[in-house]
C-alpha positions in Angstrom: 14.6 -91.3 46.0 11.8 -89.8 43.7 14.7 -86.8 42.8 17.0 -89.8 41.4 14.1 -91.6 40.1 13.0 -88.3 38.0 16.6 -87.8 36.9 16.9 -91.5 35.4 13.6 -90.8 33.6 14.8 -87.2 32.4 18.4 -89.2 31.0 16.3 -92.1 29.4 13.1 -89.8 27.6 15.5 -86.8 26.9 14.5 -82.8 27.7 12.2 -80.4 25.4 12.9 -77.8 23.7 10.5 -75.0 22.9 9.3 -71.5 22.7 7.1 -68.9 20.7 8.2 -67.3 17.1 7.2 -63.5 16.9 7.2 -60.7 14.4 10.4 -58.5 16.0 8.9 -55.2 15.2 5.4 -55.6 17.3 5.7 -58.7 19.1 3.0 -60.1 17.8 2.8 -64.3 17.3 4.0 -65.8 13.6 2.5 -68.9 12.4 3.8 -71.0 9.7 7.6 -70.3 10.4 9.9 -73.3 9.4 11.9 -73.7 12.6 15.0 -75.8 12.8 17.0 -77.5 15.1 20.8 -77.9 14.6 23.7 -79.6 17.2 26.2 -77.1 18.4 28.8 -77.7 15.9 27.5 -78.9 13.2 25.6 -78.0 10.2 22.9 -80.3 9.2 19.4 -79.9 11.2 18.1 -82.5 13.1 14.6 -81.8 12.7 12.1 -78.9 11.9 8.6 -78.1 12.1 6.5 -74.8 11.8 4.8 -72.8 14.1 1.0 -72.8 14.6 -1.6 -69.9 15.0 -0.1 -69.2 18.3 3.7 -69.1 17.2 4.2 -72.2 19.5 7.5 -74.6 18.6 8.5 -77.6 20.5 10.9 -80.5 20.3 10.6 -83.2 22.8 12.8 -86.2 24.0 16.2 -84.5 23.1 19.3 -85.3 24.3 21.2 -82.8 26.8 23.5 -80.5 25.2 24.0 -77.4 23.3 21.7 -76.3 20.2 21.0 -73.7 17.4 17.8 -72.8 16.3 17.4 -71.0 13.0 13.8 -69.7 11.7 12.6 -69.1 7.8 9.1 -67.7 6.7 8.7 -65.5 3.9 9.3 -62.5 4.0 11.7 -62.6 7.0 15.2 -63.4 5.6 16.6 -66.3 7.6 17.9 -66.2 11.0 19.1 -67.7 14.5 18.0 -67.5 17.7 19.7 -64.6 19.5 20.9 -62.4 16.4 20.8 -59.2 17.2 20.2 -57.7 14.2 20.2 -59.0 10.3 23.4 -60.2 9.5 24.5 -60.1 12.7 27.5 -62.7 12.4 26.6 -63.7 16.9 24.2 -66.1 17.8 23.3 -67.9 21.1 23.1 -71.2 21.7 20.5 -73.1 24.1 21.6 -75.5 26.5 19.0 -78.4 27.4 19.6 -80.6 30.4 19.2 -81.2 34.1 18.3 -77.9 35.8 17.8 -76.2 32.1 14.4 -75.0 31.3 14.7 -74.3 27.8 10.7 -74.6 26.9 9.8 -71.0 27.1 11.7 -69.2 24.5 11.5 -66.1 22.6 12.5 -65.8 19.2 11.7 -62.3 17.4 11.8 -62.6 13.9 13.3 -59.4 12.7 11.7 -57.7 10.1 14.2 -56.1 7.0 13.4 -52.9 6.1 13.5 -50.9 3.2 14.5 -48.3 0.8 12.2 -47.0 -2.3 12.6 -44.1 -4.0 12.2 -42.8 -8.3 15.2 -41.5 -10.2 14.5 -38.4 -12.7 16.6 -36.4 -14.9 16.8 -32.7 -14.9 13.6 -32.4 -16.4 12.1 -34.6 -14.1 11.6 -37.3 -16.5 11.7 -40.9 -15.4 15.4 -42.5 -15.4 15.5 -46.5 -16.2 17.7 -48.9 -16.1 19.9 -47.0 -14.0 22.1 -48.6 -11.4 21.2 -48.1 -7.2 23.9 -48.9 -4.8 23.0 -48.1 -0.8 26.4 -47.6 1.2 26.5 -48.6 5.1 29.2 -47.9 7.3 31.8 -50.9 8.1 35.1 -51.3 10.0 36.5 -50.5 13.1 38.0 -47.1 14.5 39.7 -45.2 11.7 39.3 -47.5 9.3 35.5 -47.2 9.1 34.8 -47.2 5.2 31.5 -47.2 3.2 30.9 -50.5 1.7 27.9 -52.0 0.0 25.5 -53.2 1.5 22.7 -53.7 -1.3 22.4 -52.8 -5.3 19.2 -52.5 -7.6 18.3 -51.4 -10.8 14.9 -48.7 -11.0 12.2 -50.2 -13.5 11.0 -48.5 -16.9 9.7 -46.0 -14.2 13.1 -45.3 -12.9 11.4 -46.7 -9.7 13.7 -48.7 -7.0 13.4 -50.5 -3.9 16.2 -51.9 -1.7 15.0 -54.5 -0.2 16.5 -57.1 3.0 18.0 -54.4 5.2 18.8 -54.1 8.3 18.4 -51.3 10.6 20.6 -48.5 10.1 22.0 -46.0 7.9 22.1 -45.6 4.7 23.9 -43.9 1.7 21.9 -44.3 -1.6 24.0 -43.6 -5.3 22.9 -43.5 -8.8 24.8 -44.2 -12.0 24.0 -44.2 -15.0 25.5 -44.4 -18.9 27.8 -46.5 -19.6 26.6 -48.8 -17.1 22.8 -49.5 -19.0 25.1 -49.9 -22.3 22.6 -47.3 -24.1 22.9 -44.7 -26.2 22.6 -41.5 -24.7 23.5 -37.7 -26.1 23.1 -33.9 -25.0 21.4 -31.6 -27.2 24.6 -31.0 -29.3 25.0 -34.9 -29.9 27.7 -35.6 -27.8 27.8 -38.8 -26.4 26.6 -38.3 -22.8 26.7 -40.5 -19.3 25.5 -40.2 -15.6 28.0 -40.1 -13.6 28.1 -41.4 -9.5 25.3 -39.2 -7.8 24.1 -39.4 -4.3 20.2 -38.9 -2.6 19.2 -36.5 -3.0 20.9 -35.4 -6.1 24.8 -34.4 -5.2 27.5 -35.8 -6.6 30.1 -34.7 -3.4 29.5 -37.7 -0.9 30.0 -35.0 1.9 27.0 -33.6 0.7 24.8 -36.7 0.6 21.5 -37.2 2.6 21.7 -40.1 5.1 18.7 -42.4 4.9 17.5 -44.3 8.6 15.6 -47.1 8.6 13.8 -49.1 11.0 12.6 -53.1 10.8 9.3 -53.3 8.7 9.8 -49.9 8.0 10.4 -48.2 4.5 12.2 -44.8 3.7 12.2 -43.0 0.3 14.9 -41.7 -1.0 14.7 -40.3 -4.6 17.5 -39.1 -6.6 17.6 -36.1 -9.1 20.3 -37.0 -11.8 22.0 -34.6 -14.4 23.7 -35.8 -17.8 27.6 -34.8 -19.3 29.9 -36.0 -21.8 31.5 -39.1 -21.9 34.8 -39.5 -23.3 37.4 -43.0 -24.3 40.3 -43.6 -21.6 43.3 -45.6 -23.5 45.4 -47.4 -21.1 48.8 -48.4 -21.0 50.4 -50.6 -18.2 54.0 -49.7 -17.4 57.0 -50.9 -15.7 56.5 -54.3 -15.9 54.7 -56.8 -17.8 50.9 -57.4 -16.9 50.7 -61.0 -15.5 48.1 -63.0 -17.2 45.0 -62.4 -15.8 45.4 -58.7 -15.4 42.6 -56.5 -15.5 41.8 -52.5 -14.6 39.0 -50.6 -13.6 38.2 -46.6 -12.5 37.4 -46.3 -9.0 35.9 -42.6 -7.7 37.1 -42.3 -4.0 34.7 -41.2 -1.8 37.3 -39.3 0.6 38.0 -42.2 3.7 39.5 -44.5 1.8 36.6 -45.5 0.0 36.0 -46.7 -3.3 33.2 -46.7 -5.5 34.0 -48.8 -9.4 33.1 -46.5 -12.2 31.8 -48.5 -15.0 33.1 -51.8 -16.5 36.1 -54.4 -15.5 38.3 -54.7 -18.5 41.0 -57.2 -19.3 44.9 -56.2 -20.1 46.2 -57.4 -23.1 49.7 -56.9 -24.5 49.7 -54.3 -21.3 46.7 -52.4 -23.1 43.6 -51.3 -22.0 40.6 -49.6 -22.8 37.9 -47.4 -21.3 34.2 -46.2 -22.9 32.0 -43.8 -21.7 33.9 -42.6 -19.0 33.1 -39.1 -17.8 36.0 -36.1 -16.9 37.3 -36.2 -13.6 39.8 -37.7 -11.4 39.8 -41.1 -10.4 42.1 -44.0 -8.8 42.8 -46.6 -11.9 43.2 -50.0 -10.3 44.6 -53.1 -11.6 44.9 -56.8 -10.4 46.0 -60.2 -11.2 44.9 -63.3 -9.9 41.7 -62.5 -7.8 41.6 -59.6 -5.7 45.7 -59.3 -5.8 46.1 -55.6 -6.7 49.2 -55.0 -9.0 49.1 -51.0 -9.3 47.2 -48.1 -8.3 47.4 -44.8 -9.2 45.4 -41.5 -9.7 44.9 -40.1 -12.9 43.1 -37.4 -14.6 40.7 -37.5 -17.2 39.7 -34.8 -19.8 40.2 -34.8 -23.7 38.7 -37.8 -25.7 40.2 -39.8 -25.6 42.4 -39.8 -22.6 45.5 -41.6 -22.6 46.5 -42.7 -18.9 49.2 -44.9 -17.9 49.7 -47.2 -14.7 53.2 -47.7 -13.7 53.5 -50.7 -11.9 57.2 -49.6 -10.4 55.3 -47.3 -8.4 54.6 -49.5 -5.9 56.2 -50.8 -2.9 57.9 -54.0 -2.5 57.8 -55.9 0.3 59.7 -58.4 2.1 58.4 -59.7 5.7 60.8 -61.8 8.1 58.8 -63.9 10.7 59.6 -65.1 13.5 57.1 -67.7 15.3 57.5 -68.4 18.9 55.8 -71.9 19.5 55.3 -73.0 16.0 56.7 -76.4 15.1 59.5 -77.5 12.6 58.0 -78.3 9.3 54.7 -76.4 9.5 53.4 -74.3 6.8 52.9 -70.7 7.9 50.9 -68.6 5.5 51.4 -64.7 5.6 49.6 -61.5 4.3 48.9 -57.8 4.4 45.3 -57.1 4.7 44.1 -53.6 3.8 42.9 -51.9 6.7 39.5 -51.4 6.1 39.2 -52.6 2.7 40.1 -56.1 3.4 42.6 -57.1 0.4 46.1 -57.4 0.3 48.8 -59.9 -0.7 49.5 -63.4 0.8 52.3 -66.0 1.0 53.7 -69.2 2.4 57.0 -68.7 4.5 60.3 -70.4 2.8 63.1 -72.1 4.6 64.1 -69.3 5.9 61.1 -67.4 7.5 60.4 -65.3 4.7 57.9 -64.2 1.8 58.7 -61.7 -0.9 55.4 -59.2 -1.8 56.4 -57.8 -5.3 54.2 -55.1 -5.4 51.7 -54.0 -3.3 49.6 -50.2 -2.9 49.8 -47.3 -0.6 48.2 -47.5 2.6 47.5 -49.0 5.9 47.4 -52.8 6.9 47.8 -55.4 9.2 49.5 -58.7 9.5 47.9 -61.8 8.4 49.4 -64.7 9.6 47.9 -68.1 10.2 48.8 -71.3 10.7 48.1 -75.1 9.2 44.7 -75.0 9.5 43.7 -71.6 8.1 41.6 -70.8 10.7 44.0 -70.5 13.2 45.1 -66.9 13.4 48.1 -66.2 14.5 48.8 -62.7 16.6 51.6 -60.3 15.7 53.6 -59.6 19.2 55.7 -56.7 17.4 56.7 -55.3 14.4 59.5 -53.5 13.2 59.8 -51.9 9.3 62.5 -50.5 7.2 61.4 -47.9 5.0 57.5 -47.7 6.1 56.0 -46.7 9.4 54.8 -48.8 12.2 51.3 -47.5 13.9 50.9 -50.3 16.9 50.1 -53.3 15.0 49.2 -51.5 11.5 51.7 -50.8 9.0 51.6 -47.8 6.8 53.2 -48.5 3.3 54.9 -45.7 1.1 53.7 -45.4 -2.7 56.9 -46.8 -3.7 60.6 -48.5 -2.6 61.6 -51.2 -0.8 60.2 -52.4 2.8 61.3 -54.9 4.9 59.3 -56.1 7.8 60.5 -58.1 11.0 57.3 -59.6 12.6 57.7 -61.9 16.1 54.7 -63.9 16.7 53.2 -66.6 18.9 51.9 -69.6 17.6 50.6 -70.8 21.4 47.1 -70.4 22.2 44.6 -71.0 24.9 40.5 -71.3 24.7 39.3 -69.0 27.4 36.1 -70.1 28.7 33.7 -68.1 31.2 30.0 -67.5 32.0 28.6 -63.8 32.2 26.6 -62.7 35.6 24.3 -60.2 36.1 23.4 -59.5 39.7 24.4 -63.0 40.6 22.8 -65.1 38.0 24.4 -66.3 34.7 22.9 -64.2 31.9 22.4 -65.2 27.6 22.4 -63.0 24.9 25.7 -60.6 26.0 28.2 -59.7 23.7 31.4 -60.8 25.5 35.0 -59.1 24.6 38.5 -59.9 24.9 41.2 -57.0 24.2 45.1 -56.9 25.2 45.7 -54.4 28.2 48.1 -53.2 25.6 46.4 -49.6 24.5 48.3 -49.6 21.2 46.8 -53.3 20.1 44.7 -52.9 17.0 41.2 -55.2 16.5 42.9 -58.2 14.5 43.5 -59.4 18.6 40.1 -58.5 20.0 38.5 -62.1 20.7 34.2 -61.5 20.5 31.6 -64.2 21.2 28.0 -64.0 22.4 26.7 -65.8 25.4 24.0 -69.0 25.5 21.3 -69.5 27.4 23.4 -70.8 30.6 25.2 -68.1 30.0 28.7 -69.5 28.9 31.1 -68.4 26.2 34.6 -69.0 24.6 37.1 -67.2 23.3 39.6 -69.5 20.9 42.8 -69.1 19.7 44.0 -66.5 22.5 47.8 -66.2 23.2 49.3 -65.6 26.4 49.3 -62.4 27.5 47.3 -59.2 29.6 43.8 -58.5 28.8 40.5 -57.1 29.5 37.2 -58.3 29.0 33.8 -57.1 28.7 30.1 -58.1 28.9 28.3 -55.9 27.1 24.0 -56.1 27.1 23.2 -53.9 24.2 24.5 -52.9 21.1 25.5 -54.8 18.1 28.9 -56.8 18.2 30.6 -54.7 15.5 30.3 -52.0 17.8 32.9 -53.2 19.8 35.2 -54.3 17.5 35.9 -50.6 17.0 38.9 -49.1 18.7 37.4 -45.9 18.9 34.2 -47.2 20.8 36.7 -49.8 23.0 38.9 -47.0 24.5 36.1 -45.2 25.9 35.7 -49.0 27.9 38.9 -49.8 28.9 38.6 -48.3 32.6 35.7 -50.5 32.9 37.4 -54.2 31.9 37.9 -57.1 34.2 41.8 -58.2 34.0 42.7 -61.6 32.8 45.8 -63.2 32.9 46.1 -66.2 29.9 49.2 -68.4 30.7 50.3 -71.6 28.3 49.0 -74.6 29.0 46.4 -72.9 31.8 42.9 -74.2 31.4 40.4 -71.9 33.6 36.5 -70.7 33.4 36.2 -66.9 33.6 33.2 -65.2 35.9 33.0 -61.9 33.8 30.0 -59.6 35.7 28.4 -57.8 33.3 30.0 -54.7 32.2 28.4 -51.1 33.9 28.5 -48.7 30.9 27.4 -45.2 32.4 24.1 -43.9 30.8 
């Protein structure tokens, strides 16, 4: 009688909600951190309040459910409760209600870190207004490319610091002229640049000095640059004629697919374009239309001044995709794309009458399919692919530099939400990354379903067809870890099996997942 007396009282005042906020590097308590509270599913807080002397937060007479907490204090770029790291895109959720003691929380506060450093010239003579770019390493598998993560400018000092980041490593590169727009010249007069050099004063990206960093911590990383001549590239754009829009650009490529912009954007007219400042070498000239839409792409070679190039847009392939979609009603719009593998650009298109979409021109190189339904956040999984005239690699594609392709993609547009809670040694568990792959060894990350467990312990996967799988509970690491196929495959002997079937709505036990030391 007083049990159901306590549980009335508990439904009519509503539970707390609390915990302490501290600095992620030593633990210690953070006062005067703005802590909000948001409803599972939505965006706008319901109420905040900052921490006192002893880190301490707590809300009070809430109703049960499922709630977000996200912390700001400067300093600390912002985060939620149960990131992993900065940036982290996983978060976990905490569940308040009958038999949920949610007033003892943890939150660290992760610290960014940092990367300083001075840029000189040959005579060790301070470099400024020169342009810092640090590199990390994205994507999954053999698509793994350098993108970038941060950019700076050094001072009249040619000091920089790279501030915000997260823990990891780090490639740090300098350029120079034309970039400033100043004058610069050798001793003879020629007009002279700074081309793309890497910590701690390479220009070969093989050669480059990795930089770690910790949270709160801050590495140096100074940069030795040398000066040569700079010469005018003339452009023409051939085969075609430049949609409006168009523009180019010089790209250096950093040898995995990789590339890094050399100097300025500049606009197509009357299929012309032109280059300043650019120094000798070879790069990969770029053009697009409409957004990120790439039009051409070629390598060319630059020497005399000036150097005439030309891009020929009939040099790329065209593309034609056929789609079939198991499951998808009459009438719905079905938009389809090839997405760079690794780069994460490609063309896009809604389907015709007839289950098709023409790609006019797209660039060597590896993708995936894109297709999605009405709402655009509904992905849709390729089942299997066929091509005629480029080469199928699982579920990539691998275009040629030029000719015709045709595609023939069979989909599924049904889809299950897979729901489960994670164990560990008998007890639900929060905080795991949890993983979904096909039992299919040739299936590429575009299928992988990822989530990150709440405080009870639950988890979802959406938008999973029907189908053989495996799944995961995985206790450390961060979650892009596993969306690599590389790191997956050393896993697979260790997944549960699942079985999704249409219209079968079940709750998974998934036992946390024994990776040997």
């Amino acid at each position: 009688m007083i049990l159901a007396m306590l549980a009335l009282l508990a439904q009519t005042s509503g539970y707390p909600l609390g915990g302490t906020v501290v600095h992620g590097a030593n633990g210690s308590p953070l006062k005067g951190v703005r802590v909000r509270l948001i409803e599972s599913g939505k965006s706008s807080e319901l109420t905040s309040m900052l921490t006192g002397s002893d880190g301490r937060f707590r809300f009070e007479s809430l109703p049960a459910g499922k709630y977000m907490i996200a912390a700001e204090r400067n300093g600390f770029p912002a985060q939620m409760y149960g990131q992993k790291a900065l940036h982290a895109p996983l978060v976990t959720g905490v569940v308040i209600g009958e038999g949920q003691d949610a007033t003892d929380l943890v939150f660290p506060l992760i610290p960014p870190a940092t990367i300083s450093g001075k840029v000189v010239d040959e005579k060790g003579e301070p470099l400024p207004g020169m342009t810092i770019v640090g590199y990390r390493r994205r994507g999954v598998g053999q698509a793994q490319r350098l993108q970038i993560a941060v950019r700076g400018t050094t001072n009249d000092l040619g000091e920089f610091r790279l501030h915000g980041l997260s823990r990891g490593d780090y490639l740090v590169s300098v350029t120079g002229i034309p970039f400033q727009h100043l004058p610069l010249f050798d001793s003879s007069g020629t007009p002279a640049g700074y081309g793309l050099t890497f910590h701690p004063g390479v220009q070969d990206v093989s050669k480059a000095a990795w930089v770690h960093v910790e949270p709160a911590e801050e590495a140096r990383a100074d940069v030795r640059a040398g000066a040569s001549r700079v010469v005018r590239v003339i452009g023409t754009f051939k085969g075609a004629e430049a949609p409006k829009n168009s523009y180019a650009w010089l790209s250096v490529a950093l040898g995995d697919g990789t590339y890094f912009q050399v100097g300025d954007t500049e606009f197509i007219y009357g299929n012309s374009f032109r280059f300043e400042g650019v120094q000798p070498g070879r790069y990969t000239l770029f053009a697009s239309a409409q957004g990120r839409r790439v039009i051409a792409r070629q390598t060319v070679d630059v020497a005399d001044d000036p150097a005439n190039v030309e891009l020929d847009a009939s040099r790329m392939a065209k593309v034609r995709m056929k789609l079939n979609v198991r499951g998808a009603k009459p009438g719905e719009t079905i938009v389809a794309g090839l997405l760079n593998y690794g780069e994460q650009w490609g063309p896009r298109g809604t389907l015709d009458s007839k289950g098709e979409v023409q790609f006019g021109a797209v660039a060597a190189g590896l993708y995936t399919v894109s297709i999605a339904g009405p709402d655009s956040r509904i992905q849709i999984s390729p089942e299997s692919i066929v091509a005629e005239g480029a080469r199928v690699r699982g579920d990539l594609v691998e275009l040629p530099e030029s000719g015709q392709v045709t595609l023939t993609v069979n989909a599924n547009a049904e889809s299950e939400r897979v729901n489960g809670r994670v164990y560990k040694e008998g007890r639900p568990v929060s905080g795991m990354t949890v993983v979904l792959i096909p039992a299919r060894s040739e299936a590429s990350f575009i299928s992988y379903r990822i989530d990150q467990s709440d405080s009870d312990g639950s988890f979802k996967w959406r938008d999973v067809p029907p189908g053989e799988y495996l799944m995961f509970a995985f206790e450390d690491g961060a979650s892009w870890d596993y969306m690599d196929e590389s790191v997956m495959r050393g896993f697979r002997s260790l997944g549960q099996p699942l079985t999704v079937r249409a219209g079968q709505k079940r709750e998974v036990r998934l036992e946390l997942t024994r990776v040997p030391k």
